[in-house]
C-alpha positions as CSV (number, residue, x, y, z in Angstrom):
1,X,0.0,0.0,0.0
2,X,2.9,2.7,1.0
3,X,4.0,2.0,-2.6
4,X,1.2,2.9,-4.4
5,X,0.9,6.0,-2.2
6,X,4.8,6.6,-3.0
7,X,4.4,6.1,-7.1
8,X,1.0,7.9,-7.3
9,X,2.9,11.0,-5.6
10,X,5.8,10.8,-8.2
11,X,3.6,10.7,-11.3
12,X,1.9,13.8,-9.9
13,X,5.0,15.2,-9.5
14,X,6.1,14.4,-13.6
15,X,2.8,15.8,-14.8
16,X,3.1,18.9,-13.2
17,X,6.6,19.6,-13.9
18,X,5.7,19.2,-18.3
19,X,5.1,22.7,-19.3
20,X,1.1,23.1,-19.0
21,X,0.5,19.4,-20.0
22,X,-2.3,20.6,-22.3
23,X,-5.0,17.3,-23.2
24,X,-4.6,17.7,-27.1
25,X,-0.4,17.9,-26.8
26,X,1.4,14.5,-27.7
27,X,2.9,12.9,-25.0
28,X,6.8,13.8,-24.6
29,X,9.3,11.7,-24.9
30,X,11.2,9.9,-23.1
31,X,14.3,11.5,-21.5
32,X,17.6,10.4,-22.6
33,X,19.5,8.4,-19.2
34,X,21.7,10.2,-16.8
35,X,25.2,9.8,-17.4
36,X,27.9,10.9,-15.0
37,X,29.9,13.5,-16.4
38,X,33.1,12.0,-16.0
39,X,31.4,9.1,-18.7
40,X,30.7,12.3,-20.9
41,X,33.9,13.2,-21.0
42,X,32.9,17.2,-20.2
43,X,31.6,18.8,-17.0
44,X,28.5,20.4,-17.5
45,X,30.0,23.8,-16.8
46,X,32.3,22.8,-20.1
47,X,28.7,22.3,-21.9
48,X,27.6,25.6,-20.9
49,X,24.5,24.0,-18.8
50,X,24.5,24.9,-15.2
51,X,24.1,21.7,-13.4
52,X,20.9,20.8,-12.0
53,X,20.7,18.4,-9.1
54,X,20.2,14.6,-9.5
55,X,16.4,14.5,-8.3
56,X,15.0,10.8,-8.6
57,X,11.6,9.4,-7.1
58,X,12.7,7.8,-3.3
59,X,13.7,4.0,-3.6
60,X,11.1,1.4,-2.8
61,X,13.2,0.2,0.0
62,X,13.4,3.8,1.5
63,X,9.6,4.1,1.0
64,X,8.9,1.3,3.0
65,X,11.4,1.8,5.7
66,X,9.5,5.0,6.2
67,X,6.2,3.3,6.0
68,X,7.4,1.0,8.5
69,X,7.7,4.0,10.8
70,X,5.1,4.9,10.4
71,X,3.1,2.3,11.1
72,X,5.1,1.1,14.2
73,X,4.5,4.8,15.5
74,X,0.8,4.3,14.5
75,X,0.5,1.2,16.6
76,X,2.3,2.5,19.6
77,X,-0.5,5.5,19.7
78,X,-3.7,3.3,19.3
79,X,-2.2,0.6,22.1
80,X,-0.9,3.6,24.3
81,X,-4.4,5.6,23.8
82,X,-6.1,1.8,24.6
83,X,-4.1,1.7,27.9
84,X,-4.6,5.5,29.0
85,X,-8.6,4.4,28.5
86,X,-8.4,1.7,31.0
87,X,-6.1,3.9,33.5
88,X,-10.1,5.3,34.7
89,X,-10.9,4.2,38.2
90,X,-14.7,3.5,39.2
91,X,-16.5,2.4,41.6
92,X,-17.5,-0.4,41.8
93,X,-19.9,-0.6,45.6
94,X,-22.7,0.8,43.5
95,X,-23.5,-1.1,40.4
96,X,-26.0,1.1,38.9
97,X,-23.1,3.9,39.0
98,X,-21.5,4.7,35.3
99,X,-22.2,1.1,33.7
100,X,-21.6,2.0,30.4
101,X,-18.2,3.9,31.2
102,X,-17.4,0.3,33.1
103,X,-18.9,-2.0,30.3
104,X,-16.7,0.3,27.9
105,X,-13.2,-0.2,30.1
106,X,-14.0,-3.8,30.3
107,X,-14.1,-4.5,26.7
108,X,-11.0,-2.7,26.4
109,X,-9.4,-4.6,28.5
110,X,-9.9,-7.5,27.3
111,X,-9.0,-6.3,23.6
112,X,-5.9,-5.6,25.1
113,X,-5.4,-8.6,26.7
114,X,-5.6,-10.3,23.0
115,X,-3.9,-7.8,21.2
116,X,-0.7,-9.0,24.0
117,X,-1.5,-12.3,23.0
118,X,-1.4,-12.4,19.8
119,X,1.1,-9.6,18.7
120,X,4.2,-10.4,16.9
121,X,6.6,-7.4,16.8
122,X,7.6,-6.5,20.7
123,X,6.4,-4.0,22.9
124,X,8.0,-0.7,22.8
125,X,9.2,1.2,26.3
126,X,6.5,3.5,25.7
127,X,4.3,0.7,25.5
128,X,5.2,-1.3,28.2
129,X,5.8,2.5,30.7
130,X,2.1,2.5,29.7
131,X,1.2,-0.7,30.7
132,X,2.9,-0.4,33.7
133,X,1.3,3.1,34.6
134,X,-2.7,1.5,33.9
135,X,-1.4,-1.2,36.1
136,X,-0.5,0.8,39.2
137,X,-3.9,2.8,38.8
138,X,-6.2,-0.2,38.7
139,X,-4.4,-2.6,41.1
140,X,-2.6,-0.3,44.1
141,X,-4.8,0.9,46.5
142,X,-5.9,1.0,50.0
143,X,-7.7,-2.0,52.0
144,X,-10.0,-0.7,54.5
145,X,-9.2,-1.5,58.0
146,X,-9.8,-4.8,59.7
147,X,-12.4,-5.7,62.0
148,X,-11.2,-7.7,65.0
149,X,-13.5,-10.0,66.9
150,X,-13.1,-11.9,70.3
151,X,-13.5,-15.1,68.3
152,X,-10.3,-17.5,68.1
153,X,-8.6,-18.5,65.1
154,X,-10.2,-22.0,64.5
155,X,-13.2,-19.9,64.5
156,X,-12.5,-17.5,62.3
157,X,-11.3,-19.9,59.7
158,X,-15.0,-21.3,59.2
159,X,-16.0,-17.3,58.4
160,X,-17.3,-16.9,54.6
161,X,-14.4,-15.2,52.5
162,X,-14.9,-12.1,51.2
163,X,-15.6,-11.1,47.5
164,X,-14.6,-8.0,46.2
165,X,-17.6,-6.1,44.1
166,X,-14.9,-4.7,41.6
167,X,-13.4,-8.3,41.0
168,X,-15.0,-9.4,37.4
169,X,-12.9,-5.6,36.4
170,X,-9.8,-6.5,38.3
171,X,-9.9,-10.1,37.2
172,X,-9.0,-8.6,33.3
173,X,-6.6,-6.1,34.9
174,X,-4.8,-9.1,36.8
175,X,-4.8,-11.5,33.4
176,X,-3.5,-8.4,31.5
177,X,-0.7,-8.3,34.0
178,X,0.1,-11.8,33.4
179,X,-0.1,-12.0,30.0
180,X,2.5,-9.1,30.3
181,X,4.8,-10.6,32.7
182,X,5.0,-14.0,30.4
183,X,4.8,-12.6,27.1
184,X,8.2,-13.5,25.2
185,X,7.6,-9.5,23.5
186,X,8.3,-7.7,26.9
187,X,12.1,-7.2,26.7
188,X,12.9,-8.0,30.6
189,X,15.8,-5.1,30.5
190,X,13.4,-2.6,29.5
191,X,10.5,-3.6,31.7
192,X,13.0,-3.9,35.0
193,X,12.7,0.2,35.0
194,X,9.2,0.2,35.0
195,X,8.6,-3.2,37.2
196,X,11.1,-1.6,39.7
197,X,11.4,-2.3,43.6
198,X,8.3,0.3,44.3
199,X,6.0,-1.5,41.7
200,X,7.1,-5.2,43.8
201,X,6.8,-3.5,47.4
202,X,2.6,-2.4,46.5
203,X,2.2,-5.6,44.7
204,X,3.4,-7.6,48.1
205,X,1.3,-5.1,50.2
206,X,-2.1,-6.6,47.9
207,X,-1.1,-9.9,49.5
208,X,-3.7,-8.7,52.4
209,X,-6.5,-8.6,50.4
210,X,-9.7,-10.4,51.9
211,X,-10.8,-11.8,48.3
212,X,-8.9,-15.6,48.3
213,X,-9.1,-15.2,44.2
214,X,-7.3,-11.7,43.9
215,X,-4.6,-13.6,46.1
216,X,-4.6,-16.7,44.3
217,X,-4.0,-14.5,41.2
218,X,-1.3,-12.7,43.2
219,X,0.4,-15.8,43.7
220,X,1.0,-16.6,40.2
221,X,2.0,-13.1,39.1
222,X,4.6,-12.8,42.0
223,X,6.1,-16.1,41.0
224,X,6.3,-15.2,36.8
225,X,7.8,-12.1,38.3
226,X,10.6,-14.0,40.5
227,X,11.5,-16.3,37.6
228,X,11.9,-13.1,34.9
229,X,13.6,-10.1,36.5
230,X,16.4,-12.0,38.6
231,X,17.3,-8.4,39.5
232,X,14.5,-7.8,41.4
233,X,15.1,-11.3,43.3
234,X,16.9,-10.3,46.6
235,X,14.2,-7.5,46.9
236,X,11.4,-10.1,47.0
237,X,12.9,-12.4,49.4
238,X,14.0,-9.6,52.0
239,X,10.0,-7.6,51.1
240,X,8.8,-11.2,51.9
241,X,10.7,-11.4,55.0
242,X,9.7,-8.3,56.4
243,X,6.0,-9.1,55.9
244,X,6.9,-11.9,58.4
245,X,8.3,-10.1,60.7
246,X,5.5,-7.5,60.8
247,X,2.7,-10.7,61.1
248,X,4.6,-12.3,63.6
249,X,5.8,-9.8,66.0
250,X,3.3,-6.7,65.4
251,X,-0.1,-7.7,63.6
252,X,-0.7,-10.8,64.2
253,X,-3.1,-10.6,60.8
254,X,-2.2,-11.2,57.2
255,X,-4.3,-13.0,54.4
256,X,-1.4,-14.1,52.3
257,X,0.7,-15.5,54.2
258,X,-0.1,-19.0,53.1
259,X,0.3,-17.6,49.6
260,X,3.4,-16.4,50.0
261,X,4.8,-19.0,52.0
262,X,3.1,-21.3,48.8
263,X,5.2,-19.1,46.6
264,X,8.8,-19.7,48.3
265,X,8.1,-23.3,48.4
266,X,9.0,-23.6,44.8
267,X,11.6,-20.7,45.0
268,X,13.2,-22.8,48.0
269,X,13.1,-26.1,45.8
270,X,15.4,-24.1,43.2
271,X,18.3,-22.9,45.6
272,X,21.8,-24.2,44.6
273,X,23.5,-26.2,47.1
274,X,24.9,-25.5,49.0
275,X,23.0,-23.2,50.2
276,X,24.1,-19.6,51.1
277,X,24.1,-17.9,54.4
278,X,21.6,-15.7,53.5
279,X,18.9,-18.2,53.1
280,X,19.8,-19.9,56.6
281,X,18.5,-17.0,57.8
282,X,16.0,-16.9,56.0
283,X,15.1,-20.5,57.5
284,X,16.0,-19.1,61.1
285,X,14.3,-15.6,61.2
286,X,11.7,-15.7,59.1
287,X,10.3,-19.2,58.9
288,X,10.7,-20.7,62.1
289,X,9.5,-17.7,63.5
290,X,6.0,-18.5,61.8
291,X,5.0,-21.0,64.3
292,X,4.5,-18.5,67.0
293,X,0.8,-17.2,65.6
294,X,-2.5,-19.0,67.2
295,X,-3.6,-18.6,63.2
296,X,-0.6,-21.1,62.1
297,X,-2.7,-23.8,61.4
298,X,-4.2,-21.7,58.2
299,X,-0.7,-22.0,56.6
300,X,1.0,-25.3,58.2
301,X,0.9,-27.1,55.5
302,X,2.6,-24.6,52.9
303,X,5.1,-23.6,56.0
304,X,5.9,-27.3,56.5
305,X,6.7,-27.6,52.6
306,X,9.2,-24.4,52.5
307,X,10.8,-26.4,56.3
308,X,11.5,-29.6,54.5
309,X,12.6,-28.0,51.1
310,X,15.6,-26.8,53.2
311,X,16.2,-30.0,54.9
312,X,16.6,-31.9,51.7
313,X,18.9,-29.4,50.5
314,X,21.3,-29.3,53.4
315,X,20.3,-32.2,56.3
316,X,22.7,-30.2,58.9
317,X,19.9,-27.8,59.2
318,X,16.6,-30.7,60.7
319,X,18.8,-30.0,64.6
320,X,18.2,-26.0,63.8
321,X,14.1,-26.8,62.7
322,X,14.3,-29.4,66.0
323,X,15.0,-26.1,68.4
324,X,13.0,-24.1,66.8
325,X,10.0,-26.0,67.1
326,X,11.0,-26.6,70.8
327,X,11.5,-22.6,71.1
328,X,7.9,-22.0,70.0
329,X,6.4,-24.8,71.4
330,X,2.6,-24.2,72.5
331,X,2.3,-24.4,76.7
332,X,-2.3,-24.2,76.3
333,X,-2.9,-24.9,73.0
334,X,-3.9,-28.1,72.4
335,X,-5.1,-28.4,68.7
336,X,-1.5,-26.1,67.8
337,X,0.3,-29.2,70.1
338,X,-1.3,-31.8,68.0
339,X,-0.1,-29.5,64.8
340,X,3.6,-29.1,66.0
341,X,3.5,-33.4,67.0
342,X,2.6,-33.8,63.4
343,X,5.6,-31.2,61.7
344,X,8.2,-32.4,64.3
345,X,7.2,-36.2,62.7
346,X,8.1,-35.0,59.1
347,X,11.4,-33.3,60.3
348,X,12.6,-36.3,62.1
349,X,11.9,-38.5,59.2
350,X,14.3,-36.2,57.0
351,X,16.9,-36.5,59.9
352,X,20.0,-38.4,60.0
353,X,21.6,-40.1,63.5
354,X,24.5,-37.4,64.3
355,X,21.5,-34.3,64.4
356,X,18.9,-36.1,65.6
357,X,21.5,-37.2,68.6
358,X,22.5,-33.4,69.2
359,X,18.9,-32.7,70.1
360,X,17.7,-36.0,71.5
361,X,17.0,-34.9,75.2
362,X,15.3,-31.6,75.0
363,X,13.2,-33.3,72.5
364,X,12.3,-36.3,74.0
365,X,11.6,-33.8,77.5
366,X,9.4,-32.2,75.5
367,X,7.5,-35.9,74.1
368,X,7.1,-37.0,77.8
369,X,5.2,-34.2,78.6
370,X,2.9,-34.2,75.7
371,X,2.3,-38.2,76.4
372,X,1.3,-37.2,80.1
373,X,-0.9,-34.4,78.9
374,X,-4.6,-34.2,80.1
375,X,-6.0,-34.0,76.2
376,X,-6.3,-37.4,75.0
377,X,-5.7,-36.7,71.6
378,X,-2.4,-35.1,72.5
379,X,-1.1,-37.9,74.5
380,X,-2.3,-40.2,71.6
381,X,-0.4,-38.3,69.2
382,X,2.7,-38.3,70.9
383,X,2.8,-42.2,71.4
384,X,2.0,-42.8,67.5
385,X,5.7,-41.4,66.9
386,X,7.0,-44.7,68.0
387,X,4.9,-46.1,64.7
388,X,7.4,-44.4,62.6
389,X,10.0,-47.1,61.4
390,X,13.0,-44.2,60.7
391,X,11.9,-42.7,64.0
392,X,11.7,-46.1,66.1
393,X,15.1,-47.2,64.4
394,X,16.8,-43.9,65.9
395,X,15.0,-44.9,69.4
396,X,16.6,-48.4,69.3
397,X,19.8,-47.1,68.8
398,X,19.6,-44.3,71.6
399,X,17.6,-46.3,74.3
400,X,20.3,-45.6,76.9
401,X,19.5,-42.1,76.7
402,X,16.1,-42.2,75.5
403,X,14.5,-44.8,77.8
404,X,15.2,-43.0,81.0
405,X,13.4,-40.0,79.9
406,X,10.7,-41.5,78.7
407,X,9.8,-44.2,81.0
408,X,8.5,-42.2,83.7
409,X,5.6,-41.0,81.5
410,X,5.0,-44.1,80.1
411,X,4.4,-45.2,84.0
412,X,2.3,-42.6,85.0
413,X,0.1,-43.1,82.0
414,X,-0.6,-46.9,82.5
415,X,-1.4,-45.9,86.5
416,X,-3.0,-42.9,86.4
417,X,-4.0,-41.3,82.5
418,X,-8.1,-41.6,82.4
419,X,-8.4,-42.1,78.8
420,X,-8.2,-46.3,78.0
421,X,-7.1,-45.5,74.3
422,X,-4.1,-43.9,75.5
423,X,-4.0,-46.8,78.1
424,X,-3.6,-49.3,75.5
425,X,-1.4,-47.6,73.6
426,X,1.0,-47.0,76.1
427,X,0.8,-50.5,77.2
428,X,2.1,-51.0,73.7
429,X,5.2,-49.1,73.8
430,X,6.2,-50.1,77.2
431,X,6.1,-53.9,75.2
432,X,8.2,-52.6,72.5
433,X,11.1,-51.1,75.0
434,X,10.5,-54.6,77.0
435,X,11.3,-56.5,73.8
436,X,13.8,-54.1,73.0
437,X,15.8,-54.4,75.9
438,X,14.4,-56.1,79.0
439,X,17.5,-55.4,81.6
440,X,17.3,-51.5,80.7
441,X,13.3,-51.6,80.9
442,X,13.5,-53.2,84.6
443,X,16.8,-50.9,85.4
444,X,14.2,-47.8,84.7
445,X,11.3,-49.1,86.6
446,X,13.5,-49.9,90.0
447,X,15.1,-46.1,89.5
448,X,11.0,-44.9,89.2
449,X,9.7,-46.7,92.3
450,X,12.8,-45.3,94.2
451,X,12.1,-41.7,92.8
452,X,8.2,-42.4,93.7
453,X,9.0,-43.5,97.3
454,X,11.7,-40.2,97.7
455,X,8.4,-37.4,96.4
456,X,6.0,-39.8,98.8
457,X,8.2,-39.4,101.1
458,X,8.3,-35.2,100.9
459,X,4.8,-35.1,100.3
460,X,4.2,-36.4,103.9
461,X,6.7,-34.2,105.1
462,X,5.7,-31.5,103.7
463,X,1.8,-32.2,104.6
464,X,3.4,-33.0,108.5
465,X,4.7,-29.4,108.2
466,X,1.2,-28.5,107.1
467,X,-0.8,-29.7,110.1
468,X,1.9,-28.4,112.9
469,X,1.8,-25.3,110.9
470,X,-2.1,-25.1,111.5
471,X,-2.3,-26.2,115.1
472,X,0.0,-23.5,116.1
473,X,-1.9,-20.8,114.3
474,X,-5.1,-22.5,115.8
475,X,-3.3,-22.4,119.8
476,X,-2.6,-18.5,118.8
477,X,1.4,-19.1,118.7
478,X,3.2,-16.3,116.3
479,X,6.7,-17.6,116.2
480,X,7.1,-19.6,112.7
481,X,7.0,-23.9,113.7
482,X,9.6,-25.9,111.2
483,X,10.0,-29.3,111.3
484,X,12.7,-31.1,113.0
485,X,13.6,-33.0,109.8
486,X,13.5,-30.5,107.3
487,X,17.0,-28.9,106.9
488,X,16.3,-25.2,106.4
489,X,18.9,-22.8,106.8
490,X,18.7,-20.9,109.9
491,X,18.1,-16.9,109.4
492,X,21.2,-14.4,109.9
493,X,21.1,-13.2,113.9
494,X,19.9,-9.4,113.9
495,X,22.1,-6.7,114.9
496,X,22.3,-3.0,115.3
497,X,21.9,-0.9,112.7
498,X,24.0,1.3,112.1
499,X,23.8,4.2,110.0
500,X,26.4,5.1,107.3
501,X,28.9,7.8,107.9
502,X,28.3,11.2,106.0
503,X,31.9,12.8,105.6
């Protein structure tokens, strides 16, 4: 087409340029070819013609370079005067409120999003500044604030999710934005200016949104975003970490935090081993730190991913996961107990004999106090450990250390625990350690009955005390009665006091 446009110009121009060009005048002829003059032999000053420039019609090459332009600068206007359309914020509460305006947007929008799709050439930088800009607008603004109840997390997490009015707008907006962030025709190096740290930091902060579809959208996005501008990767993890830090020790509220945490699970999964210093700490201060909220259980699972991601990478680190989950161990918290029994089973089956021995006693403290716990279903969690073959096979191996701990719960259990399921199973484990090794089993039950008679023995001291204590109180006596077989020091004999000198 630029041709014809070209060729029609030029044969205006020889028409003109004919003398008149009368209808009834014969056509002219033909003009001889140019020659150089140096072929003539003469310059044309020799001739006596004063030289007229060389004036040919443009190459078609030339005239479709410039069409080219032209139409690349044509297309950048209608796609940048598409986006500036769409940069319009409504709102959306009131339905009735400029439909046509919103219909309008919409379907402009989603010609966009298959113009994106199905363009060839690549996006320009004013193109994709454009984008960028229509983004920001649509996408970055404030949630209103959250309304706390008195209700407790495993309440809260039966609540109906919220559903943002505006979503079937922002649901075009948010495929836009991925379509943008995949396409092949978005030179990363040019959209790193425009996708910068400040465009990341409000895209993290829509993480909070109450609308589980906006964040499952999010998700994706942040990911595509990790994976093309590797520039903007230490920004993420270290924006990530601070939205941690902030849920854990100031909010104690955040919707995306499973999200996010869902995110780094396959970011984790793609660190080179061995693994660097900074992403210890990333294990250390803002991981393990996530199973102090009562709301862990919302993200456990996706939490307990990320935990094991780094213990298959580097096995040194299940000891550093073991004290941590000791660290934040729940004291009231019964369903969170039965949580942490069920982690602390996955960690230990990823852990190897020389870690699992550097932490074997606090741990194993810490398991003879759940199986004596009041809340059957703790107590019966804690004794289906031994059910684990990799666990059990540790056990065996450590019994000398292990069995000593342990066997004092087991006891207490099979005398005194009110709940005949944890009765029986109890009476199970006592048969595996008897099988296991008989002489250490009896060895632990002679040191038990000997610890039982020592405490029997203080309690009736102690209650002796008691009664003497409240027959002289009764008789009117003031001066403190001790026992004759209690061994308390005696108190430091009173003397003058005397006041400092002042000099």
């Amino acid at each position: 087409m630029w041709k014809q446009f070209i060729g029609k110009l030029s044969w205006k121009a020889m028409k003109s340029s004919s003398g008149g060009g009368a209808a009834s005048s014969p056509p002219a002829k033909p003009p001889p070819p140019l020659s150089s003059p140096r072929e003539n032999g003469a310059s044309p000053r020799e001739n006596g013609v004063t030289a007229k420039p060389n004036v040919s019609p443009p190459s078609p090459a030339a005239g479709a370079g410039a069409g080219a332009g032209a139409e690349v600068r044509s297309r950048e206007d209608a796609f940048v005067q598409k986006v500036n359309i769409c940069c319009a914020v409504y709102d959306f509460s009131d339905r009735g409120k400029d439909s046509p305006e919103k219909e309008r947007k919409r379907q402009m929008l989603m010609s966009l999003v298959d113009c994106i799709g199905a363009a060839e050439d690549p996006l320009t930088e004013t193109m994709i500044a454009a984008c960028v800009r229509m983004f920001a607008a649509n996408l970055f603004r404030v949630f209103p604030p959250k309304v706390r109840s008195g209700t407790s997390a495993s309440e809260t997490e039966e609540d109906e999710p919220f559903f943002d009015p505006s979503w079937y707008h922002l649901q075009v907006v948010y495929e836009f934005l991925l379509r943008f962030v995949t396409s092949p025709l978005v030179d990363a190096k040019v959209a790193r200016k425009y996708v910068d740290s400040s465009f990341v930091s409000k895209l993290l902060d829509l993480f909070d949104s109450d609308d589980p579809r906006e964040r499952d959208c999010l998700k994706t996005i942040l990911h595509r975003i990790y994976g093309k501008f590797m520039g903007n990767r230490p920004f993420i993890r270290k924006a990530v970490s601070n939205i941690f830090y902030r849920f854990v020790f100031e909010t104690d509220h955040h919707n995306g935090i499973a999200e996010l945490l869902e995110v780094f699970g396959s970011v984790i999964s793609g660190f080179a081993k061995p693994l660097k210093e900074e992403h210890k700490l990333f294990l250390w201060k803002a991981l393990i730190p996530l199973h102090k909220p009562k709301s862990v259980g919302v993200y456990l699972p996706q939490l307990t991913y990320c935990i094991t991601q780094f213990i298959e990478k580097e096995p040194k680190l299940s000891g550093t996961v073991i004290r941590g989950l000791l660290k934040y161990w729940p004291v009231t918290n019964s369903q969170k107990e039965m949580m942490f029994l069920g982690e602390l089973e996955e960690v230990l089956e990823l852990t190897d004999m020389a870690e699992f021995q550097k932490c074997m006693v606090p741990l194993f403290r810490k398991i003879a106090s759940c199986l004596n716990s009041s809340h059957f279903q703790v107590a019966e969690r804690a004794l289906f450990l031994w059910n684990n073959e990799h666990l059990f096979g540790m056990i065996s191996q450590n019994r000398q250390v292990i069995l000593p701990i342990i066997y004092p719960a087991l006891e207490r259990n099979t005398r005194w625990h009110w709940n005949q399921s944890v009765l029986n199973v109890t009476m199970n484990v006592r048969k595996m350690f008897r099988e296991m090794d008989e002489r250490l089993l009896v060895a632990c039950q002679n040191n038990f009955q000997e610890e039982e008679e020592k405490r029997a023995a203080t309690e009736e001291r102690r209650r002796l005390m008691w009664e003497q204590l409240e027959r002289s109180a009764a008789h009117g006596y003031h001066q403190p009665v001790i026992a004759a077989d209690a061994s308390f020091p005696a108190p430091p004999s009173s003397g003058r006091l005397v006041a400092p000198t002042v000099t």
